[in-house]
C-alpha positions as CSV (number, residue, x, y, z in Angstrom):
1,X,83.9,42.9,-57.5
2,X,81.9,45.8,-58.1
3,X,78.9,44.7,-55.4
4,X,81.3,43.8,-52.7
5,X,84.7,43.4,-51.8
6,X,83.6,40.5,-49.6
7,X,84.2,37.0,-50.4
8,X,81.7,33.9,-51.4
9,X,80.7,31.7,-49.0
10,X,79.4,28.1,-49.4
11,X,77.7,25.6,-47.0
12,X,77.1,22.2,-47.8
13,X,78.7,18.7,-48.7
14,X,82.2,18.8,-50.1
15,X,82.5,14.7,-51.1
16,X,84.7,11.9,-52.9
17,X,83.5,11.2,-55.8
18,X,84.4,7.7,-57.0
19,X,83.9,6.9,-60.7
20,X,83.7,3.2,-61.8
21,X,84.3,2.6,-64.6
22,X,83.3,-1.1,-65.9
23,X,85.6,-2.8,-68.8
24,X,82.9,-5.5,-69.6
25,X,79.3,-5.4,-69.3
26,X,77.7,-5.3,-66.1
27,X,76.4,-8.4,-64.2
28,X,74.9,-9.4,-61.2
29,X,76.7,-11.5,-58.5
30,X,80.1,-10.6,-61.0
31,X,83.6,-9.3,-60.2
32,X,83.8,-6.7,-63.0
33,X,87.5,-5.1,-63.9
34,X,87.1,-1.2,-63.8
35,X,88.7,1.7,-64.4
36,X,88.8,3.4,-61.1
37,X,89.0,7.5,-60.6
38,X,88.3,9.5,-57.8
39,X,88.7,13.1,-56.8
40,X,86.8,15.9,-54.7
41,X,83.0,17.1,-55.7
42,X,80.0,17.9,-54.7
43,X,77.9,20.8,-55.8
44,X,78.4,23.5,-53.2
45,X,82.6,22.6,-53.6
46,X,82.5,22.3,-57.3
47,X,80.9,25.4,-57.5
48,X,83.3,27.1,-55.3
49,X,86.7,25.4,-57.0
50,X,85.4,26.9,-60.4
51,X,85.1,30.4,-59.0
52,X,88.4,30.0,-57.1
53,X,89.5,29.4,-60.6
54,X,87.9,32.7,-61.7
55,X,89.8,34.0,-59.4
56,X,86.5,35.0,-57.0
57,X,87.9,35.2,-52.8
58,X,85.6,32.0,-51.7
59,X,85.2,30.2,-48.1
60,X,84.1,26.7,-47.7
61,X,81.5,25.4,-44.6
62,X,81.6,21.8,-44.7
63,X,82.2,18.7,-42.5
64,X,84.8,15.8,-43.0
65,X,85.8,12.8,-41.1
66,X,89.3,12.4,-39.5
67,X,89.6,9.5,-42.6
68,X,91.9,9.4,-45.6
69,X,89.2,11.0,-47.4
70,X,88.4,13.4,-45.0
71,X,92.3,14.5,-45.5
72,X,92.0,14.9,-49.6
73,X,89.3,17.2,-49.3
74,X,90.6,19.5,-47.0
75,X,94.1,19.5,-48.5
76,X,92.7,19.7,-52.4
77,X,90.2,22.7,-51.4
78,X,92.6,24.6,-49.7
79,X,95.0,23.6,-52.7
80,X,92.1,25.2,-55.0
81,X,92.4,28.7,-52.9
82,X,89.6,28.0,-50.9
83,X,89.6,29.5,-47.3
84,X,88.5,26.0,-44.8
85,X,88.7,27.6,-41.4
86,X,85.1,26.7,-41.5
87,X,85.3,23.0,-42.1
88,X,84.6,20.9,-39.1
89,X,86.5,17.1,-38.8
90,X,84.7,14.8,-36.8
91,X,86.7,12.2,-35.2
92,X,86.0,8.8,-35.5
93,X,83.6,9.4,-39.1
94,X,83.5,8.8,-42.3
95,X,83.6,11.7,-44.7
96,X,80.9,12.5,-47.6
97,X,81.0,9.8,-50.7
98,X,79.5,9.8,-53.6
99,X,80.3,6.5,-55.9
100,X,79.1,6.5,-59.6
101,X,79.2,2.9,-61.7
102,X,79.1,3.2,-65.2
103,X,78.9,0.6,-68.1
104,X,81.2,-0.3,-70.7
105,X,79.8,2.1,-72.9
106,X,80.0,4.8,-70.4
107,X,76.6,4.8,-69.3
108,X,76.0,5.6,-65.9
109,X,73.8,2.7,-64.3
110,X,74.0,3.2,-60.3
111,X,74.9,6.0,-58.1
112,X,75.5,5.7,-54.5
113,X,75.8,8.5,-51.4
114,X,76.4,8.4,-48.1
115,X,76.0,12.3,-47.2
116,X,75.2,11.6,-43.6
117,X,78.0,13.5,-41.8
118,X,76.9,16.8,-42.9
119,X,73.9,16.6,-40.6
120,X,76.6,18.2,-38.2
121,X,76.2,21.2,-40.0
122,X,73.8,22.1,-37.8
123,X,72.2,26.2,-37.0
124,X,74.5,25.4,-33.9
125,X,77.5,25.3,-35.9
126,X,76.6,28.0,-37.9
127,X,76.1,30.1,-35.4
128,X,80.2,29.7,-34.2
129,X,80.9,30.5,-37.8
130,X,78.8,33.9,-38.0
131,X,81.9,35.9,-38.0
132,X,82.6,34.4,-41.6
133,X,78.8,35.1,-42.5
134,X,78.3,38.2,-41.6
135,X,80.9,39.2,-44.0
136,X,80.1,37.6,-47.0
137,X,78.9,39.1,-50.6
138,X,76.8,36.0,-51.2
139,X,75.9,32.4,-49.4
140,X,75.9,29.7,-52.0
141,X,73.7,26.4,-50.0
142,X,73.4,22.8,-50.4
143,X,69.4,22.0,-50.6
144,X,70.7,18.8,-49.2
145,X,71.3,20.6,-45.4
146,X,68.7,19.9,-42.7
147,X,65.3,21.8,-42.7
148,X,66.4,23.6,-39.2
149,X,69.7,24.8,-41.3
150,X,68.1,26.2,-44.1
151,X,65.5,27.8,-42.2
152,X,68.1,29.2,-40.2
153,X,70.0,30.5,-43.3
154,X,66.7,32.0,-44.7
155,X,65.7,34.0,-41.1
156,X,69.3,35.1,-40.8
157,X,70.6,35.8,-44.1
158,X,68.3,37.0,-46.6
159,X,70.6,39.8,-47.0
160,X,73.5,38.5,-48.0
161,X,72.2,36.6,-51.4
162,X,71.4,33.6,-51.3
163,X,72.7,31.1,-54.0
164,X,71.1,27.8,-54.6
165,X,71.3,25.0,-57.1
166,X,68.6,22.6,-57.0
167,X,70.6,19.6,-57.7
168,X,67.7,17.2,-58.3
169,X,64.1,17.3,-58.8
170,X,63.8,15.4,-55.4
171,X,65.5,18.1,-53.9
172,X,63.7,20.9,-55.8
173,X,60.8,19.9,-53.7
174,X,62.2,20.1,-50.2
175,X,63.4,23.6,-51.1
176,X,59.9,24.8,-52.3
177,X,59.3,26.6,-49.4
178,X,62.1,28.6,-48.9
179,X,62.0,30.0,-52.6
180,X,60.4,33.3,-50.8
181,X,64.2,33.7,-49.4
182,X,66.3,33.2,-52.3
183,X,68.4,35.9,-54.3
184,X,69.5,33.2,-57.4
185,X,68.7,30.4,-58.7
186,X,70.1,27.8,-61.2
187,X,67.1,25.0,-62.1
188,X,67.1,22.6,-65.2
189,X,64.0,21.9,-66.8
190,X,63.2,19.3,-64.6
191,X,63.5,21.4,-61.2
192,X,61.9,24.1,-63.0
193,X,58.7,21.8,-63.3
194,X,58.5,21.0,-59.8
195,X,59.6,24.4,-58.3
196,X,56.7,25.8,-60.5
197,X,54.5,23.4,-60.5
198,X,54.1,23.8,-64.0
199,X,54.7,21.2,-67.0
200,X,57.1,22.4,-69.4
201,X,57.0,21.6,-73.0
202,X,57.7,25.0,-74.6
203,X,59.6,28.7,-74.5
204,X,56.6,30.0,-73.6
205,X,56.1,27.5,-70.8
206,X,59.6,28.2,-69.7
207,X,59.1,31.9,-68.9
208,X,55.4,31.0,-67.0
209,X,57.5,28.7,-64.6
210,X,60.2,31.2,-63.9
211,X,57.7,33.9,-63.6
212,X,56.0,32.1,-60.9
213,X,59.7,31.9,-59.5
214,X,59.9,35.5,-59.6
215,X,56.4,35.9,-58.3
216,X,57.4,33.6,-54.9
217,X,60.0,35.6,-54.2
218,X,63.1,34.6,-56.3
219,X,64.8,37.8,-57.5
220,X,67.1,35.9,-60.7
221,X,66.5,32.6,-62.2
222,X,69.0,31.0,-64.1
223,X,67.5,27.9,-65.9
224,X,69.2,25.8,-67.8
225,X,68.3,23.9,-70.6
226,X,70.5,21.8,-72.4
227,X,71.2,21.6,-75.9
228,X,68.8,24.3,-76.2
229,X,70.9,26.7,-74.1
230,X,69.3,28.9,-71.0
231,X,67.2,31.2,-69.8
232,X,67.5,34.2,-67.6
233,X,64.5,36.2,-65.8
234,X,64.5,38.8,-62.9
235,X,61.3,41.3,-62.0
236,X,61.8,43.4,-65.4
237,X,63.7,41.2,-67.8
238,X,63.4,37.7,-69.4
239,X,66.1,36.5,-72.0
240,X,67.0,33.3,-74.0
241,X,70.8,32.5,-74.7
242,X,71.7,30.2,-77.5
243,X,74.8,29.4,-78.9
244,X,75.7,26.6,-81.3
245,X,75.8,23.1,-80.4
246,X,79.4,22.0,-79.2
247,X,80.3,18.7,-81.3
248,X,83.5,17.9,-79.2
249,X,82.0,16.8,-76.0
250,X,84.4,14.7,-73.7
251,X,82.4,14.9,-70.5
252,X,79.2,16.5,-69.2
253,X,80.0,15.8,-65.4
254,X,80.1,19.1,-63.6
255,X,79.0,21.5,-66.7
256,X,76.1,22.6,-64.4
257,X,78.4,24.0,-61.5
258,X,80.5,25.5,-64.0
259,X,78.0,27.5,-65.4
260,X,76.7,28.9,-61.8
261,X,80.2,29.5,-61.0
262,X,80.6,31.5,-64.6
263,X,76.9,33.2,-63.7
264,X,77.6,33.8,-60.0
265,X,81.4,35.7,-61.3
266,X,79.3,38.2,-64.0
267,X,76.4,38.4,-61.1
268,X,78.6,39.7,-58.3
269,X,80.6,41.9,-60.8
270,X,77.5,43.9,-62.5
271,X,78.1,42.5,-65.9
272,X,74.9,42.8,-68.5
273,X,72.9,39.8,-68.3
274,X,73.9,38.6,-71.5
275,X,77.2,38.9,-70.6
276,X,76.8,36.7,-67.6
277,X,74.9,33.8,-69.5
278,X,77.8,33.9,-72.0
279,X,80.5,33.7,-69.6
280,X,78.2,30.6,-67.6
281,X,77.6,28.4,-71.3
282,X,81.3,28.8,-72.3
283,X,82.8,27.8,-68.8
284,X,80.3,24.9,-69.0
285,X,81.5,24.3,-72.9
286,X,84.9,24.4,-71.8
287,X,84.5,22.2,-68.7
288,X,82.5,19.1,-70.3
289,X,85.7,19.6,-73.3
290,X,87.9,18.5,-70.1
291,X,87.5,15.1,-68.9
292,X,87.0,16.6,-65.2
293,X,84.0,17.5,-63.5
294,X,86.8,20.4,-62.9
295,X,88.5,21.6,-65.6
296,X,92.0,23.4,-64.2
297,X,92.4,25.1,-66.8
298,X,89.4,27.3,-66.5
299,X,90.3,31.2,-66.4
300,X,88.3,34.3,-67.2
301,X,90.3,34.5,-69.8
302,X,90.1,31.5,-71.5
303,X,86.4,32.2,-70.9
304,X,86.7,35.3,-73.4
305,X,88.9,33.9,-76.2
306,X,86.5,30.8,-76.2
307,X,83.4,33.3,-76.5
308,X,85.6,34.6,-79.4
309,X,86.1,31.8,-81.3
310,X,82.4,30.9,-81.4
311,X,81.8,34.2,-82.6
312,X,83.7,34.3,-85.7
């Protein structure tokens, strides 16, 4: 890494996920037969397991329970070539779940969470883990940690880079504040709007929003926008990326943490920004190709021979 040889670090929820699956259409007060899948998420891991995968040193601070669940994240993280010195286990808790339901047509209907634990991720514990920050190239953070923890993170560790996906428009407005603190950001359209406070219809509106961004404090926005590609602005340059629809879409799940992950891996390296947003849409275009919110397959190099193929 041509900025640091130091490592990534991330803080924030590392989850189940549960995907249900039903094989009729829903009903109320019904026992529905499902296709049942489950596996390890969250943003702040997902994004972390797709740079592990890009072969980017990374370090995981999170909280489990001393549950089953608590024992497949910790084992599939460190399996993924994460370092988890810094993942607490409480006893006696439940670990973080998130449990989607989708319809027979594959249409997500209800989404559940039960993210409490990570309140444990306290300044407090933070502080016992400085050793591990004070070392680190860049902090990726979950928007989802307590107000004393991010204000801790933005008082103590400005200089490190600070990473942050909005996750949600709900979230995009608890982080307003701390946008003055922030080295990178990835916002769709939607978190855009609200981080702006700006209605976006257009291009034109696109670059206003991120400008205001920029003008807070932000020093690189990443936005993404969909079928319509994304859009990159820092203090002295604003750039669209397109590329051509994909047809052979299996799965979007995950596409968005795959493209930070690809963005963060040209970032920390020095790579021209258009570059960077290449490498971010094809690891998204190969990821939603998988039917994982992970695809294991993901490599720098199969990164580059896709970007190949789309260009001949």
């Amino acid at each position: 890494m041509s900025e640091s040889n130091g490592y990534i670090v991330g803080i924030g929820a590392a989850n189940v996920d549960l995907y249900v699956t039903s094989q009729i259409p829903l009903k109320t007060h019904y026992d529905h037969p499902s296709l049942i899948k489950s596996s390890v998420g969250g943003v702040t891991a997902n994004i972390l397991f797709n740079l592990a995968l890009l072969e980017i040193p990374v370090r995981l601070i999170s909280v489990t329970g001393d549950d089953a669940f608590g024992e497949m994240i910790r084992k599939e993280t460190a399996a993924a070539g994460m370092e988890i010195s810094g993942v607490l286990t409480l006893r006696n808790s439940s670990s973080s779940i998130f449990m989607q339901v989708m319809d027979d047509n594959r249409e997500m209907q209800y989404a559940f969470c039960d993210m409490s634990i990570n309140k444990a991720i306290t300044p407090e514990y933070l502080r016992s883990q400085k050793s591990i920050l004070d070392q680190a190239s860049a902090i990726l953070f979950d928007p989802s940690l307590s107000e004393d923890t991010l204000t801790f993170l933005c008082e103590n560790y400005q200089d490190r880079k600070l990473l942050l996906d909005p996750v949600s428009a709900e979230y995009a407005r608890r982080i307003k504040p701390y946008l003055p603190c922030i080295y990178a950001i990835k916002p769709n359209e939607s978190e855009l709007a609200v981080l702006s406070g700006m209605e976006i219809k257009t291009d034109e509106d696109i670059r206003k929003a991120s400008a205001e961004l920029i003008r807070q404090g932000v020093r690189k926005v990443y936005a993404t926008l969909g079928k319509n590609g994304c859009f990159y602005m820092d203090e002295n340059t604003s750039v669209f990326n397109r590329r051509p629809p994909l047809k052979n879409i299996v799965n979007t799940s995950g596409a968005g943490d795959s493209f930070f992950a690809g963005v963060i891996y040209g970032m920390i390296n020095g790579l021209p920004v258009k570059e960077t947003l290449q490498i971010g849409q094809c690891a998204a275009e190969l990821t939603i190709q998988s039917d994982s919110s992970i695809n294991s397959a993901l490599s720098i190099d199969s990164i580059y021979t896709h970007m190949k193929k789309a260009e001949e």
